[in-house]
ZANUMI-936250 format. One line per 10 residues: number of its first residue (from 1); for each residue x, y, z of C-alpha. Coordinates in Angstrom, 1 decimal, always signed. Last residue first. Example, Ala and Ser with C-alpha at 12.3 -4.5 7.8 and 13.67 -1.06 7.14 Angstrom:
2
2 = +13.7,-1.1,+7.1; +12.3,-4.5,+7.8
# end
This chain:
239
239 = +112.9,+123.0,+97.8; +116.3,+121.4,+97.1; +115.1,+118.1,+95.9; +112.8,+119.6,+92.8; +108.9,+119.6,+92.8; +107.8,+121.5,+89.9; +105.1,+124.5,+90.2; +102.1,+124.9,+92.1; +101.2,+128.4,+93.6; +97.6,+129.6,+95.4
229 = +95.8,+126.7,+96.6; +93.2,+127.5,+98.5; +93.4,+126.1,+102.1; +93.9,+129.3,+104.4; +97.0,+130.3,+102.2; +98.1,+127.0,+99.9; +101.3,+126.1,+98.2; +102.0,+122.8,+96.1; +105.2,+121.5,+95.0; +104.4,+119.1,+91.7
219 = +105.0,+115.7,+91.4; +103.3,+114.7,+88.0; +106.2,+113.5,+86.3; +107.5,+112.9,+83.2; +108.0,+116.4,+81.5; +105.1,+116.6,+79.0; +102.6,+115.7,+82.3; +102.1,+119.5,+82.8; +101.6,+120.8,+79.7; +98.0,+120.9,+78.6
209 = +96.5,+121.6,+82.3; +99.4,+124.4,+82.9; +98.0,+126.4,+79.7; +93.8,+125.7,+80.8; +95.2,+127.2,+84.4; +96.4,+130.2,+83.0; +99.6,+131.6,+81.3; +101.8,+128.7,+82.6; +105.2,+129.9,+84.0; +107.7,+128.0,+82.3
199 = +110.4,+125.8,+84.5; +113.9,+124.7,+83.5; +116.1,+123.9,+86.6; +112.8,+122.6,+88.7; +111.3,+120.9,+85.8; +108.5,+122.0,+83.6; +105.4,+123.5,+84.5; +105.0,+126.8,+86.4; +101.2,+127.9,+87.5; +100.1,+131.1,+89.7
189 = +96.9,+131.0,+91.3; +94.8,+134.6,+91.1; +91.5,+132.6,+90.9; +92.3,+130.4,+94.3; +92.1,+126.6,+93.6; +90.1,+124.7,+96.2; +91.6,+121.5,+97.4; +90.7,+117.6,+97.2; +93.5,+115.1,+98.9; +93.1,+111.7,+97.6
179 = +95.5,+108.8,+98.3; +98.2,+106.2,+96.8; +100.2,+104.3,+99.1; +102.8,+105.0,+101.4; +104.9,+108.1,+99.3; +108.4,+108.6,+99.9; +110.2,+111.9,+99.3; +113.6,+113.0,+99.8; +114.9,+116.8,+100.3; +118.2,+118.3,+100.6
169 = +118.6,+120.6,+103.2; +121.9,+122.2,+102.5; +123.1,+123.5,+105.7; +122.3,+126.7,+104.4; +118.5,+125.8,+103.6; +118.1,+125.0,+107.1; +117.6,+122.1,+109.4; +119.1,+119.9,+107.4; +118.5,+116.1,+105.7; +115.1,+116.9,+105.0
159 = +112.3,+114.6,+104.5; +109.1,+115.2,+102.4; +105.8,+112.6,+103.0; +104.0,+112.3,+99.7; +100.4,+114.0,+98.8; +98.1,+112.3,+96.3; +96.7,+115.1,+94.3; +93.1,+116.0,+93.3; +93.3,+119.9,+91.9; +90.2,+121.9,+91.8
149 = +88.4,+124.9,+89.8; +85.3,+126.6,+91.3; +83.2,+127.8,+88.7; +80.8,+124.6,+89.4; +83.3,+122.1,+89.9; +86.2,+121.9,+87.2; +88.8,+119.9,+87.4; +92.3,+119.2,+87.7; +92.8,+115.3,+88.2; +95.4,+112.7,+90.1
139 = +98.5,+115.2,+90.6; +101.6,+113.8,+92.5; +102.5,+115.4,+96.0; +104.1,+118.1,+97.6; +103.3,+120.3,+100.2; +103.7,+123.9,+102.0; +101.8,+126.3,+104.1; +101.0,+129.2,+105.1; +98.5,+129.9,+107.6; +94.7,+130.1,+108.5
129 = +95.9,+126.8,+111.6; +92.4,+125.7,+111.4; +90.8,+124.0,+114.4; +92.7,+120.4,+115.5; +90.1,+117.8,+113.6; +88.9,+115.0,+116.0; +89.6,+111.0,+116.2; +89.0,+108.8,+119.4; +90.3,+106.0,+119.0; +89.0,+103.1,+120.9
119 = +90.5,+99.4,+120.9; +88.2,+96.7,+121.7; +89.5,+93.1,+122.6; +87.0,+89.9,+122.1; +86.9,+86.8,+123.1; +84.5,+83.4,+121.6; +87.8,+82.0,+119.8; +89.0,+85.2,+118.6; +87.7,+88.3,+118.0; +89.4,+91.9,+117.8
109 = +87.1,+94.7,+117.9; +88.2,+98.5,+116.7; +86.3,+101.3,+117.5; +86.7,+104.4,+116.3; +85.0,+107.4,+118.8; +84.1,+111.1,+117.3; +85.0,+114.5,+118.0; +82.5,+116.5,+115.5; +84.0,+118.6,+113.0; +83.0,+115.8,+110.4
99 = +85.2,+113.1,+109.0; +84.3,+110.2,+107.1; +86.4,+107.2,+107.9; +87.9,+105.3,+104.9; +87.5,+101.7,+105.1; +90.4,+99.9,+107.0; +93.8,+99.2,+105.5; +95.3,+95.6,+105.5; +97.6,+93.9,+108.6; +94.8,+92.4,+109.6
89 = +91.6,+91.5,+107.3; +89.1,+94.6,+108.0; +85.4,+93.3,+108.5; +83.4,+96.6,+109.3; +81.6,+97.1,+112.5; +83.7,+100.5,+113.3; +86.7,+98.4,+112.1; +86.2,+94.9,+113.0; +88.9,+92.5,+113.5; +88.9,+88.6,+113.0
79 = +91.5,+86.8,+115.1; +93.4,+83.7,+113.4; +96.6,+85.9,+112.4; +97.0,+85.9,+115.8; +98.9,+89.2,+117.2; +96.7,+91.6,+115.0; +97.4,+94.0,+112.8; +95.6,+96.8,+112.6; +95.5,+99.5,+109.8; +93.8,+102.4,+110.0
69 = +92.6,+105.0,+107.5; +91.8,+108.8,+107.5; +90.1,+109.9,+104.4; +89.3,+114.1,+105.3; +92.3,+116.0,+106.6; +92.2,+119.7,+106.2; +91.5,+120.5,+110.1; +94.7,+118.8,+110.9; +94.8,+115.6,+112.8; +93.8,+114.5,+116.2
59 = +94.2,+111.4,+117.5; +92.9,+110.3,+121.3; +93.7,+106.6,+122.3; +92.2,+103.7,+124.2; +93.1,+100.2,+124.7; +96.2,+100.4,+125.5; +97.6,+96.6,+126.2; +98.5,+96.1,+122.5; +100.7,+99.8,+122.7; +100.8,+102.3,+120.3
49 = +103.0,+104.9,+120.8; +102.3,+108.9,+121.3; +99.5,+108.2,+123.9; +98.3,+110.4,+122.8; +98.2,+110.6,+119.0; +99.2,+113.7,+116.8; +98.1,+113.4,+113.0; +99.4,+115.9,+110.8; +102.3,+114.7,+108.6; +101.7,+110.8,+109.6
39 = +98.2,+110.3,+108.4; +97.4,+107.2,+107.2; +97.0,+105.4,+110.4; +99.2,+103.0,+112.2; +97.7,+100.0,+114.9; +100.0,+97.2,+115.9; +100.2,+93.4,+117.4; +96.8,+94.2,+118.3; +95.6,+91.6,+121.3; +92.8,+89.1,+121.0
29 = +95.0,+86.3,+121.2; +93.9,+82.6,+120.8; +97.6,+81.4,+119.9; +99.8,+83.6,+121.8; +99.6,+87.4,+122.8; +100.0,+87.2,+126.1; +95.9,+87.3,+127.1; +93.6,+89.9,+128.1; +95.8,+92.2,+130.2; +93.5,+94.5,+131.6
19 = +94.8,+98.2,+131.3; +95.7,+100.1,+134.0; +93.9,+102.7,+135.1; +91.3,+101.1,+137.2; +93.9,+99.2,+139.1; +95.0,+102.5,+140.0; +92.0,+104.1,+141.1; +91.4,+100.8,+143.2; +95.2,+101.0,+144.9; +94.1,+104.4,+145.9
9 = +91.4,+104.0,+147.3; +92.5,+100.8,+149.8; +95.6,+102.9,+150.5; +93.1,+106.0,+151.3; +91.2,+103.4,+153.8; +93.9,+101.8,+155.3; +95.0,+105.4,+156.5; +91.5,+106.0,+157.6; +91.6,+103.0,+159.7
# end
């Protein structure tokens, strides 16, 4: 009896885990074909691949990161899907959502035909990493706010071909779409313009400002210490 009793247990914990499976993905589905989000460089997701019959997923992304987006694709193109109550067409991205250093749940329904499917993400910030670190992306705006000065720049996604400089790790870029990451500018910031073989070192911000578009391009390398940014100059494919 008891042994019939700890099968009996055990087979209802693991029907519990397992997701229900709502339909097979045919005409009247309520099922995600897919669900990516819009930050590749930092975001971690458990579990790792995104599955229509998971229903539930923890991301967490770097302490910097503040317009995450997702975009669901559903397997009907009939279904309706709502992004934390928001109408989000599939296969298009969702509203921004606001981040705070709160844990916090997404939810995102998929209707069809009187059904429904929620997904959960549960999206955090990992805490402050206070290091080193490097980017690269086209600049939107410099500005000034208060006496604090800022750069806007859309960051692109950097891929090497080696593992070391001495194997020759050439660099390519691609960039999704076009997005806003805000930073702080530290006062002893160091500025070169130009191109990668033929850079000038700007004599403040004001010099870098007038002369940074006059080689065609706005990709710059950018370099931060506890997320001020502290060196920008030209992005070249060797860096």
């Amino acid at each position: 009896m008891k042994r019939f009793l700890s099968l009996f247990l055990a087979a209802a914990l693991l029907c519990a885990c397992v997701p229900a499976l709502a339909d097979d993905g045919g005409s009247g589905s309520t099922l995600l074909r897919s669900l990516t989000h819009n930050c590749p460089n930092t975001g971690i997701m458990l579990p790792e691949y995104f599955s229509p019959y998971q229903t539930t997923y923890l991301l967490t992304v770097a302490d910097w990161v503040s317009r995450p987006t997702f975009t669901p694709t559903a397997m009907d193109p009939s279904a309706t899907i709502y992004v934390n109550g928001q109408l989000v067409r599939s296969g298009q991205t969702s509203q921004v959502i606001p981040m705070t250093d709160k844990p916090q749940a997404v939810t995102i329904q998929v209707n069809n035909g009187g059904a429904s499917t929620t997904y959960t993400v549960y999206l955090q910030r990992r805490p402050s990493e206070k290091r080193t670190r490097v980017s690269a992306g086209y600049i939107n705006k410099i500005y000034l706010k208060g006496t604090t000065w800022r750069i806007d720049a859309d960051l692109v996604t950097i891929k090497y071909s080696g593992t070391d400089y001495n194997s020759g790790n050439l660099s390519t870029f691609t960039n999704g779409g076009k997005d806003s990451y805000d930073y702080e500018v530290d006062p002893n910031c160091i500025f070169y313009y130009g191109t990668k073989s033929n850079c000038y070192r700007a004599t403040n911000i004001t010099n870098f400002m007038n002369s940074y578009l006059q080689y065609g391009s706005s990709l710059y390398t950018i370099v931060y210490i506890e997320s001020k940014i502290v060196a920008v100059f030209p992005y070249g494919a060797d860096y």
